[in-house]
Structure formats: structure tokens, C-alpha cells
N, C-alpha and C positions, 0 to 999 in steps of 0.2 A: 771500543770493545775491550782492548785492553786495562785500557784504564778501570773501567766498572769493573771487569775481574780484578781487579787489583785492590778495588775496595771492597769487595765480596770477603774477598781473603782478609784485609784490615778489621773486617765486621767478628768475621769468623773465628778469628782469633782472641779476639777480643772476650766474645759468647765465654769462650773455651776458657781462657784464663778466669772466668766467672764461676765457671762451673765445678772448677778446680780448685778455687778458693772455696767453695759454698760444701762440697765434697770431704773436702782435706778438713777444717772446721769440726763437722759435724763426726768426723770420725777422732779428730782428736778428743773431743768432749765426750765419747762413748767408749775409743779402746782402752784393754787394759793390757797389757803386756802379760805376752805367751797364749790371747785369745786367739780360738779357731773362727769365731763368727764378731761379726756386731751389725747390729741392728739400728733400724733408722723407719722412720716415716716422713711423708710426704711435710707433714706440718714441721718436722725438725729444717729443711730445706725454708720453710718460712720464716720459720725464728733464726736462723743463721745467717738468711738474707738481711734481714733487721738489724741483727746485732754486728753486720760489717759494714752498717751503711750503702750496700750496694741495694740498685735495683733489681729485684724480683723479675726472674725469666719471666715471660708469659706462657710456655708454656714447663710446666714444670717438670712432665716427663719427659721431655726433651734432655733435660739434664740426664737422668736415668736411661736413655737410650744410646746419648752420648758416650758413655763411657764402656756401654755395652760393645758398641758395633764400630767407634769411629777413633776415638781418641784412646790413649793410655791414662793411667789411671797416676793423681798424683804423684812425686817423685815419694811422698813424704809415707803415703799409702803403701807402693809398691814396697819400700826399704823393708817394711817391717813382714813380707812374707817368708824370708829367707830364699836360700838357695834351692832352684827347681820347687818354685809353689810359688803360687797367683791367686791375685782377691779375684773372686765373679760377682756380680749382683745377681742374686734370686730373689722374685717377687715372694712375698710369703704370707700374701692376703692382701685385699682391697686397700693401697695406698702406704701398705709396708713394705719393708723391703731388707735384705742381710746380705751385707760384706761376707762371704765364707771361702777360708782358705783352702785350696785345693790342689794337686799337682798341675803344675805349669805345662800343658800339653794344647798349646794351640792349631787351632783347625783352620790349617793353609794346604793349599793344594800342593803337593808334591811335586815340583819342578821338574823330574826326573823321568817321571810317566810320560811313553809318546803317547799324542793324541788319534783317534779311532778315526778316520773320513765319515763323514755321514752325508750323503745327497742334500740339499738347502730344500726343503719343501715349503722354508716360508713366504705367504702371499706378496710379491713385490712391492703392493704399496705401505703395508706395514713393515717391511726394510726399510722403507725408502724414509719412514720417520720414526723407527722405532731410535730409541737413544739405548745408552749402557747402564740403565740402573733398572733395577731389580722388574719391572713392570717389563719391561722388551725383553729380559732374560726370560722370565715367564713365558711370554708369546713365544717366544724360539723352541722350550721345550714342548709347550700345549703343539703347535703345529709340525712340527719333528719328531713326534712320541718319542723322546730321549729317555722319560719314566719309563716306557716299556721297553726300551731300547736296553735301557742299563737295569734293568731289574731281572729280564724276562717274562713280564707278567702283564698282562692286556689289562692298562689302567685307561682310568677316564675322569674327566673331571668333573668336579662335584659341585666345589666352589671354591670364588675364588675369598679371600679376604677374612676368614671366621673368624669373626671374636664373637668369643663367650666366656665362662668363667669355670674353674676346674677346682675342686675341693684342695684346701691347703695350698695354694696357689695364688688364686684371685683371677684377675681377668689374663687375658692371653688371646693372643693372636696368630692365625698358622696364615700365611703368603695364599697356599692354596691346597685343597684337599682332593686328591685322586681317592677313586674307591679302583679295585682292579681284582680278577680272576687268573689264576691259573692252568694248567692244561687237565688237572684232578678237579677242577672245581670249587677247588679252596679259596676263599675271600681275605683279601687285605684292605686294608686303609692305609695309603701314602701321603702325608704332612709334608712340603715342601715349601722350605728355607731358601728364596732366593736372594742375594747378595752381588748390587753391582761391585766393579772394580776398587772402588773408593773404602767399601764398608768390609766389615769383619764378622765372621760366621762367629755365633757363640753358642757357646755348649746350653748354654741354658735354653735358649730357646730350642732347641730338640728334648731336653728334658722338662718341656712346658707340652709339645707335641705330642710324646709319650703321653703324660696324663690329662691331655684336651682327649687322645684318641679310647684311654681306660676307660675316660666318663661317658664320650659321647656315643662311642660305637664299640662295645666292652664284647662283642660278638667276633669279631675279624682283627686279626694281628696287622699287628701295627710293624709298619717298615718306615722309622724316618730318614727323610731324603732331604741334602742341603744341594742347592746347585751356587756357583759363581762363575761370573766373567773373570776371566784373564786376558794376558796378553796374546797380541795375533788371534782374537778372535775364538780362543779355546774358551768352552765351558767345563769347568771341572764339577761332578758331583761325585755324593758322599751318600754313604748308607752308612747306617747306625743302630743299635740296637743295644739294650738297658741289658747291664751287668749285674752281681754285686758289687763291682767297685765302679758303679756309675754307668753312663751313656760310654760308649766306645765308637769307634769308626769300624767300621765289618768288610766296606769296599770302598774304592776310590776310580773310577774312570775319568779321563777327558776326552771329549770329541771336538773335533771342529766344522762347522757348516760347512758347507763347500758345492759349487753347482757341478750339476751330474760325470761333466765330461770329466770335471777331477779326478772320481776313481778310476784310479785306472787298470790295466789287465794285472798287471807288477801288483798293485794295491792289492785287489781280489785271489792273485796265488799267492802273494805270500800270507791273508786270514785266512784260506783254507788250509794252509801250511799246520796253522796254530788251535785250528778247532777240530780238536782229537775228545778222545773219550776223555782222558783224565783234565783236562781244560773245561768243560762241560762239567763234569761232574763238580768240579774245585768252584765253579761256577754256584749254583745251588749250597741254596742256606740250611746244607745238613748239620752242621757245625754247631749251630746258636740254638742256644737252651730256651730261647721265646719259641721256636717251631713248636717244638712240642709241649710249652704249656699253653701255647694259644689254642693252637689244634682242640684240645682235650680243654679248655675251660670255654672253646666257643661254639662246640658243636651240643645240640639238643635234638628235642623232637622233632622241630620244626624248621631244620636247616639240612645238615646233610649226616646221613647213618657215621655215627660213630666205630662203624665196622672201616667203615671207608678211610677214615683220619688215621686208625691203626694200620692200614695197608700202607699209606703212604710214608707215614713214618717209617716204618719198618724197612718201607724201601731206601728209603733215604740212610739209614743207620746204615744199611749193608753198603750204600755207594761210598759214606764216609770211612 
């Protein structure tokens, strides 16, 4: 067993030092010094494959995901972002894709945050084989309503796995789609990002989320949700929500599973300690300038009185 992990990794390394040569390449041949973007498609990955003599990945967006979610990006790439700025990859249509430079603010879980007990409600024999990547972290939050947990908002799911394709974008992929209600009746759409241990949450795919959820369901505000495993068994999620100066973080919890006898009495008075009026309110997304242009760009005839989305607001204004 060893041994074969050990060639796994020999393999993997390998892939990787290919991918970084095929990458670093194609960006020398395009950057120009003091550029904010550069641009590439899927065939420039061809022709660089060719002209280095190496073999051609099989799969090619593999490369493209690699450097999204697992590895760093080359030494030669990184140099030229400066101090506090990092290249991302954004798809930018069917099989194209841009280098674009942006503030260096990666999306890692905050070490720092205790995590929240939550009872284990998930079914024993999917424990008993669920693993640590992204499909079992799934299953943990579907069966532990963690989305409704950490949002406040009775979601459900919709589906799992969406690909389709989003104007100015190209094709995209959301993990999984909650649709979910509030206690006013108001409807959201939740896109959820999960990432096992190994991989890394990237902004762009929440800013893929956003406009899967413009196109596809341009009725109901969009709340994106990233979740990951960490260590000891915590799941950390993320809320997000579109700025002008891009996709931001809006909230951060982690919980941990735990069977029932865990919480304990200690556990229970001290969150009743902390769930006061101003915690509650601090809670709710009075704050975020998507509430009320979702509200008022998603209500019509044929959904819920636009008298109604003004009350709410209004309430929320006076909480904030």
C-alpha cells in the first residue's frame, strides 16, 4: 500500500511539473509587462504541448483545474503579480480562458473560529464509507441541514452536480443547488462549493455561481455558500455575496459533527449565554446591498406583493 501511494505521488508530480511548464510557456508568449490580464485558450495548451515535446494531458481541463483548486501557480507566473496581488483563472467563454490580476485574499478557513457542536444525523452506513472529498462533505451537510443551520433559511435541494453555461462565462459547474424560504416568505437560491481537505476554494468559482444563479433563476437572490473539511473533523463554511470590488466573504462558521451525548448541559448554557437580541440581529443579512436589489428586481405579479418586500426591508433597515 505504501509503496503504490508512493507511486501515486511520483505520478502526480510529475502531471504537475507538466502542467507548469505547458502554463509558464503559454504565458510567457502572451504577457507583456505591467499587463492586468492575459489571455489563452484551450488550443494555445496544444500548440505548447507540441512545441515542448512533451505529451499532451488527456484531459486538458485538468490542467485548468489544477492550478485553480490544487497546486500554485508557476514560480515564474507568480513573480510578476507583485506585492499582495495574485493571478486567478476566469473562464471567459467556451474553451477560453484569462490570467487576471487581482488582490491576493485567499479563501482559507479562519483557524481562530471555535467550532459550533451540531448532533451527527448522518445515516451510519454512509459514515461508515463516506471518505474526505468533496462528495461525503456534501452528504454531511444534505443530512445535517448545515445550509439551514448556518444561514437561517429552510433550504432543500435541488440538485446535485449543474452544469450549464452562463453568458460571458461559458460552461460552469455549481457542486450543488439548494432552493430555500424564509420565515417572510422570501425565496433564495443557495450554490454550494464543496472542497475536501486537499483542494482549495477559489473565488472564481463563486463568481461562476453568482452568474449560473442571474441566468438561471434571476427571480430569487442568490446566497453563495462554500463548505470545506478541515482538521478534527470541522466543516468550515462561507457566505458570499457580489460587491463592486468583486465577490466578498459576508460570514464564516465552523461546526463539528458530534453524536448527541456530546452536547452537553455546559455546551447548551453557554449558546444560550450568546443568543441575545443583538447576536440575532448581527446575524441577518441587513447589511448587504444584494437584499434589496434582489427583493425589488425579483418580486412581480406573480410571486409575492411588492408591499410585502418593502415591509421587510424596512424592517431590517431599522434592525441594522
Amino acid at each position: 500500500m505504501a509503496r503504490k501511494k508512493a507511486r501515486a505521488k511520483v505520478v502526480q508530480s510529475r502531471r504537475q511539473n507538466l502542467y507548469s511548464s505547458i502554463l509558464e510557456g503559454i504565458f510567457k508568449v502572451k504577457y507583456q509587462v505591467g499587463a492586468q490580464q492575459v489571455d489563452f485558450e484551450r488550443e494555445d495548451i496544444v500548440r505548447l504541448a507540441e512545441k515542448l515535446r512533451v505529451r499532451l494531458p488527456k484531459n486538458l481541463g485538468d490542467l485548468i483545474y489544477s492550478f485553480r483548486y490544487r497546486a500554485a501557480l508557476p514560480e515564474h507566473i507568480a513573480k510578476q503579480a507583485g506585492k499582495g496581488k495574485t493571478w486567478i483563472i476566469r473562464p471567459i467563454g467556451r474553451s477560453k480562458y484569462r490570467l487576471v490580476l487581482v488582490d491576493d485574499k485567499p479563501l482559507i478557513p479562519n483557524q481562530s473560529l471555535a467550532p459550533t457542536k451540531v448532533p451527527d444525523s448522518t445515516p451510519g452506513i454512509v459514515a461508515k464509507y463516506a471518505s474526505s472529498d468533496e462528495q461525503a462533505l456534501l452528504a454531511k451537510l444534505r443530512y445535517n441541514r448545515l445550509v439551514d443551520v448556518f444561514t437561517g433559511v429552510t433550504c432543500y435541494s435541488l440538485q446535485n452536480h449543474l452544469r450549464t453555461t452562463a453568458p460571458g462565462v461559458g460552461q460552469v459547474e455549481t457542486d450543488e443547488i439548494y432552493v430555500g424560504i424564509d420565515k417572510k416568505g422570501v425565496h433564495y437560491v443557495l450554490p454550494v462549493q464543496a472542497k475536501g481537505r486537499g483542494d482549495r476554494l477559489s473565488i472564481v468559482q463563486i463568481e461562476q455561481d453568482f452568474a449560473l444563479c442571474a441566468h438561471k433563476f434571476p427571480s430569487l437572490i442568490c446566497r453563495g455558500i462554500a463548505a470545506q473539511f478541515m482538521e478534527n473533523d470541522v466543516i468550515a463554511l462561507f457566505e458570499f455575496e457580489e460587491t463592486d470590488g468583486g465577490v466578498g466573504v459576508t460570514s464564516e462558521k465552523h461546526y463539528r459533527l458530534v453524536a448527541p451525548h456530546e452536547v452537553t448541559e455546559a455546551d447548551l448554557e453557554l449558546l444560550s449565554n450568546v443568543v441575545d437580541e443583538g447576536a440575532f440581529l448581527g446575524s441577518m443579512p441587513s447589511r448587504s446591498d444584494w437584499l434589496w436589489n434582489g427583493l425589488m428586481s425579483g418580486f412581480d405579479a406573480h410571486t409575492i406583493p411588492e408591499d410585502d418586500a418593502v415591509e421587510y426591508v424596512g424592517q431590517l433597515a431599522i434592525a441594522a
